[in-house]
MITORDO-33824 format. One record per residue: residue in three letters; x, y, z of N, C-alpha, C in turn. Coordinates in nm, 3 decimals. Layout:
# MITORDO-33824
 type     nc1     nc2     nc3    cac1    cac2    cac3     cc1     cc2     cc3
  ALA       X       Y       Z       X       Y       Z       X       Y       Z
...
END
This chain:
# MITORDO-33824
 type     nc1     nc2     nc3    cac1    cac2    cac3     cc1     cc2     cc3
  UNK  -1.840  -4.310  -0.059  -1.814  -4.394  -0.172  -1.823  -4.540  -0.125
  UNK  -1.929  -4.636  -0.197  -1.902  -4.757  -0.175  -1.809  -4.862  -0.278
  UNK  -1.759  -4.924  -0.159  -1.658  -5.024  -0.256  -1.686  -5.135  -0.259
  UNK  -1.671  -5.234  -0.406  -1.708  -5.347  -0.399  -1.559  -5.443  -0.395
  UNK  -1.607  -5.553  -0.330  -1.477  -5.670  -0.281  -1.452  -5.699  -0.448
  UNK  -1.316  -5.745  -0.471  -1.271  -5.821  -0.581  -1.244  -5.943  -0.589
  UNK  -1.161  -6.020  -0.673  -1.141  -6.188  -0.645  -0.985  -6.162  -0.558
  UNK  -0.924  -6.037  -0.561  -0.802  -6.031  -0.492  -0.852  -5.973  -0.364
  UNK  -0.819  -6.077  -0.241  -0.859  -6.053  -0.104  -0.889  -5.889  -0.067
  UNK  -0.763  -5.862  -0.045  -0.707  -5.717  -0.002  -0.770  -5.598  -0.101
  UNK  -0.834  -5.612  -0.201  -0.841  -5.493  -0.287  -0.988  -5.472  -0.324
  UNK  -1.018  -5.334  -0.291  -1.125  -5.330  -0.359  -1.187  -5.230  -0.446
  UNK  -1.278  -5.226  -0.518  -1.285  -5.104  -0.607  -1.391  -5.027  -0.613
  UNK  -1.398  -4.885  -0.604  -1.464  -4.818  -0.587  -1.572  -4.762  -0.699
  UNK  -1.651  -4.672  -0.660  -1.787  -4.607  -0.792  -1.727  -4.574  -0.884
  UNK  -1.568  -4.509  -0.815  -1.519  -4.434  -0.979  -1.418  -4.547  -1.053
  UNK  -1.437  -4.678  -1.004  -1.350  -4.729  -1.089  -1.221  -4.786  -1.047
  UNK  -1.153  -4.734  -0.962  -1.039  -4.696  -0.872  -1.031  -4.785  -0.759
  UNK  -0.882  -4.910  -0.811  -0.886  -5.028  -0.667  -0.800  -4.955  -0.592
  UNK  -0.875  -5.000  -0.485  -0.797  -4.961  -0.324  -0.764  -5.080  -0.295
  UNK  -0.658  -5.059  -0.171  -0.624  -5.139  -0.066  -0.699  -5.150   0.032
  UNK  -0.811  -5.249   0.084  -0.849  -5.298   0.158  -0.844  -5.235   0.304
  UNK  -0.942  -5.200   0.318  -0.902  -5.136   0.510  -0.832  -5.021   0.500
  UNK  -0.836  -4.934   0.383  -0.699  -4.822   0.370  -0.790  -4.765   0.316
  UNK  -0.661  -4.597   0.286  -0.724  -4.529   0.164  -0.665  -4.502   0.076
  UNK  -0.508  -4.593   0.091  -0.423  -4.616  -0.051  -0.453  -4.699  -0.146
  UNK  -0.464  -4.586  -0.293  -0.481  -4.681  -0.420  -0.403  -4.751  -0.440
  UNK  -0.413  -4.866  -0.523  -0.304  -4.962  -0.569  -0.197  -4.884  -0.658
  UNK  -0.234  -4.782  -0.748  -0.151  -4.697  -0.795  -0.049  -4.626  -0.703
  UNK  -0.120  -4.566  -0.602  -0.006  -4.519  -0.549   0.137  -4.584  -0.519
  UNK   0.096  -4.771  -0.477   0.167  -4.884  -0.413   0.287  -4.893  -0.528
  UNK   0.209  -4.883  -0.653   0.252  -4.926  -0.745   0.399  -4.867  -0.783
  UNK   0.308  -4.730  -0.814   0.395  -4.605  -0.811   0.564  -4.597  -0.751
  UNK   0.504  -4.653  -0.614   0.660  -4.633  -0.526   0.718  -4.753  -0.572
  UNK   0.648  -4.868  -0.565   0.688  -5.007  -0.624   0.792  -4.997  -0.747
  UNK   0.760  -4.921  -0.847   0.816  -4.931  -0.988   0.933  -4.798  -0.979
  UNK   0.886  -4.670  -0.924   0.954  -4.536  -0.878   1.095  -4.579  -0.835
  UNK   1.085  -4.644  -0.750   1.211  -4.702  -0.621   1.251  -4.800  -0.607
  UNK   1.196  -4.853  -0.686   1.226  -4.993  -0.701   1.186  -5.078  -0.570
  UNK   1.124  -5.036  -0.508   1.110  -5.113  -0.359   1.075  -5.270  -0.357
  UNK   1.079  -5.347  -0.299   1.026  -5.451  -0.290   0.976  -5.472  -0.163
  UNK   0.868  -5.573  -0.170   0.715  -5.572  -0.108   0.790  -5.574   0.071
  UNK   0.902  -5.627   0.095   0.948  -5.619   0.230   0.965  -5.411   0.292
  UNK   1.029  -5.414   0.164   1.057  -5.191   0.177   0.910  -5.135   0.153
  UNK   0.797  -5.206   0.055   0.719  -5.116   0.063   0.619  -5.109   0.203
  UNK   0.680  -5.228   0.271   0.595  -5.248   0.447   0.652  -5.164   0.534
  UNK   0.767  -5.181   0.484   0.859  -5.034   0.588   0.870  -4.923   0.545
  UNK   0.834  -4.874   0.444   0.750  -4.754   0.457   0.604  -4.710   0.434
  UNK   0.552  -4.857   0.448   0.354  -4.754   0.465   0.381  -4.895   0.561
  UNK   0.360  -4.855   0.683   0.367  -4.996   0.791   0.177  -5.021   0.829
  UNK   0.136  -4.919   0.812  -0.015  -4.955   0.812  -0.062  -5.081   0.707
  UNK   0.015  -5.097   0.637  -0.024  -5.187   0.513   0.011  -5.317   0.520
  UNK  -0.037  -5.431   0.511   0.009  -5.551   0.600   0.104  -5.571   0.473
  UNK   0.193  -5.676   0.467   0.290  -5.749   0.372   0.163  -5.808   0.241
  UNK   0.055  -5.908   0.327  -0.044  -5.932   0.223  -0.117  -5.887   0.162
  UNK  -0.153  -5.758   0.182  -0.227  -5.661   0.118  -0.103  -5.591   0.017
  UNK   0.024  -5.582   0.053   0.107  -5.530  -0.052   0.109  -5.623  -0.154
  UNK   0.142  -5.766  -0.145   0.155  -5.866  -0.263   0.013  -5.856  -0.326
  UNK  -0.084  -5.823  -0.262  -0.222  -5.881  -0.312  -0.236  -5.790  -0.408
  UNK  -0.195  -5.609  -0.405  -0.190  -5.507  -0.453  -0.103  -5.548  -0.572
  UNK   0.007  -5.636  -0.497   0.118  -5.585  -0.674   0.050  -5.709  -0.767
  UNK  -0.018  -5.841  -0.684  -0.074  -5.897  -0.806  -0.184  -5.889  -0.890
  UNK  -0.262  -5.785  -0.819  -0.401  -5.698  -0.877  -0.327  -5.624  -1.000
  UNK  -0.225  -5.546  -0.975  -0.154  -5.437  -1.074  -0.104  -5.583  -1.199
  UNK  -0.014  -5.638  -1.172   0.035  -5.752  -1.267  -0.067  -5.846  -1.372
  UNK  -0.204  -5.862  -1.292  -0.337  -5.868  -1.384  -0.388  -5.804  -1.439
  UNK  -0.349  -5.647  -1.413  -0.401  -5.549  -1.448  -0.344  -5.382  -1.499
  UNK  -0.232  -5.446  -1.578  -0.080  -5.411  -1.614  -0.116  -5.236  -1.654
  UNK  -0.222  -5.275  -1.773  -0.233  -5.192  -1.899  -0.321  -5.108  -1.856
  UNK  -0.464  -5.136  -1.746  -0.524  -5.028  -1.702  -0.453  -4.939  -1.602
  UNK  -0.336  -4.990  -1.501  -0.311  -4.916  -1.426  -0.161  -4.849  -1.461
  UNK  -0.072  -4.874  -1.601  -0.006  -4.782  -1.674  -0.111  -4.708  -1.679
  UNK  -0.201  -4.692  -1.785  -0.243  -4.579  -1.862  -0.305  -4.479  -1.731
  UNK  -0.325  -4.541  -1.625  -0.376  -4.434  -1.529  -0.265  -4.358  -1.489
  UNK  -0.140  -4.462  -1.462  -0.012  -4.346  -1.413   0.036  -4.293  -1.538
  UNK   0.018  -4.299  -1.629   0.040  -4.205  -1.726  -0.003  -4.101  -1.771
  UNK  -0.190  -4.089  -1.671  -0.257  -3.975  -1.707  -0.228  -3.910  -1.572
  UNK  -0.175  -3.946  -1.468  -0.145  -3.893  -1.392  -0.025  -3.794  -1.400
  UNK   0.066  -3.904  -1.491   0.257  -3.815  -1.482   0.168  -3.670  -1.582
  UNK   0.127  -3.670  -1.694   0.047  -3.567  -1.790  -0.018  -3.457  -1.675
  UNK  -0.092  -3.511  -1.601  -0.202  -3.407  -1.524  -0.096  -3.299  -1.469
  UNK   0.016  -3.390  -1.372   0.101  -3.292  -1.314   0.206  -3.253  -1.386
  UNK   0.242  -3.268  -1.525   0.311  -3.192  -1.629   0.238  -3.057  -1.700
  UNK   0.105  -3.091  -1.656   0.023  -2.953  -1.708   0.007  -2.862  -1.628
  UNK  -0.038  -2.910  -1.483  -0.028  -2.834  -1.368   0.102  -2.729  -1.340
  UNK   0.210  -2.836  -1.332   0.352  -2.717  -1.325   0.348  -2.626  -1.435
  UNK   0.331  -2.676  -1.551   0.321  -2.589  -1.693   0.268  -2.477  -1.666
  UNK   0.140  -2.462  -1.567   0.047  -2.409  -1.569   0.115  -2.300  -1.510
  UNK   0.072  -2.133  -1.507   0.164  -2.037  -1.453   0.105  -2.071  -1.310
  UNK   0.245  -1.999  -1.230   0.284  -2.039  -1.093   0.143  -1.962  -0.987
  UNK   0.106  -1.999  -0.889   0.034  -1.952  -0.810   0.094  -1.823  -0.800
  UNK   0.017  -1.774  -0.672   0.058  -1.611  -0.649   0.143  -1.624  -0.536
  UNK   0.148  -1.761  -0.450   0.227  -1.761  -0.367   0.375  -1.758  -0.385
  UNK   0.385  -1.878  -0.494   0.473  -1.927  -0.575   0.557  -1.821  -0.664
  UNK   0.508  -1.718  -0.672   0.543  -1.583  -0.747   0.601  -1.495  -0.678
  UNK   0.532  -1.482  -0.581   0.612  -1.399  -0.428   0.745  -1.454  -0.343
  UNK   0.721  -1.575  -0.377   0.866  -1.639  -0.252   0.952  -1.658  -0.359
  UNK   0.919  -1.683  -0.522   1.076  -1.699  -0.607   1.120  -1.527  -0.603
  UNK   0.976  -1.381  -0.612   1.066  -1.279  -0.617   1.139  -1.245  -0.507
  UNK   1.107  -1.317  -0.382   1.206  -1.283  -0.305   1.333  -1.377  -0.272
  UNK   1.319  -1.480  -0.366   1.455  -1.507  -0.391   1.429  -1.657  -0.258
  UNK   1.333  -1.695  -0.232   1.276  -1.810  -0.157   1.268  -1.967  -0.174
  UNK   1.259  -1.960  -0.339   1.189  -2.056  -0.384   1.273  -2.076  -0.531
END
């Protein structure tokens, strides 16, 4: 997949559409995700993805803050995808370790 640079240093976006973090292979969604999830702030979200410089985190949350409404509606088709998935009946693994009382 090639990615093209954006006007935000750190981020860039790929064929399908989808900004990354720069030098990584974390989406800005994901950043986001824990960002809004946990409330973290950009000092906590370095201490826990330490691969990720501090400026590539701000550069990420101000890509998302320009870009409010496309990257809701993506975590929103995301929270849906994995509300259908669980919905979905359980694997066969998943069937075996709750009958034995595992899971």
């Amino acid at each position: 997949m090639s990615l093209q640079n954006t006007e935000y240093k750190y981020i860039s976006v790929g064929d399908d559409r989808i900004p990354y973090i720069a030098g990584s292979t974390m989406k800005v969604v994901e950043l986001v995700t824990s960002h809004l999830t946990y409330g973290w702030s950009p000092a906590e979200l370095h201490f826990q993805y330490p691969h990720i410089s501090l400026s590539q985190i701000h550069s990420a949350l101000a890509y998302y803050w320009d870009h409010k409404a496309e990257i809701d509606a993506d975590m929103a088709r995301r929270l849906e995808l994995a509300r259908t998935l669980k919905a979905a009946s359980p694997s066969a693994i998943a069937s075996r370790l709750r009958a034995d009382g595992l899971l």
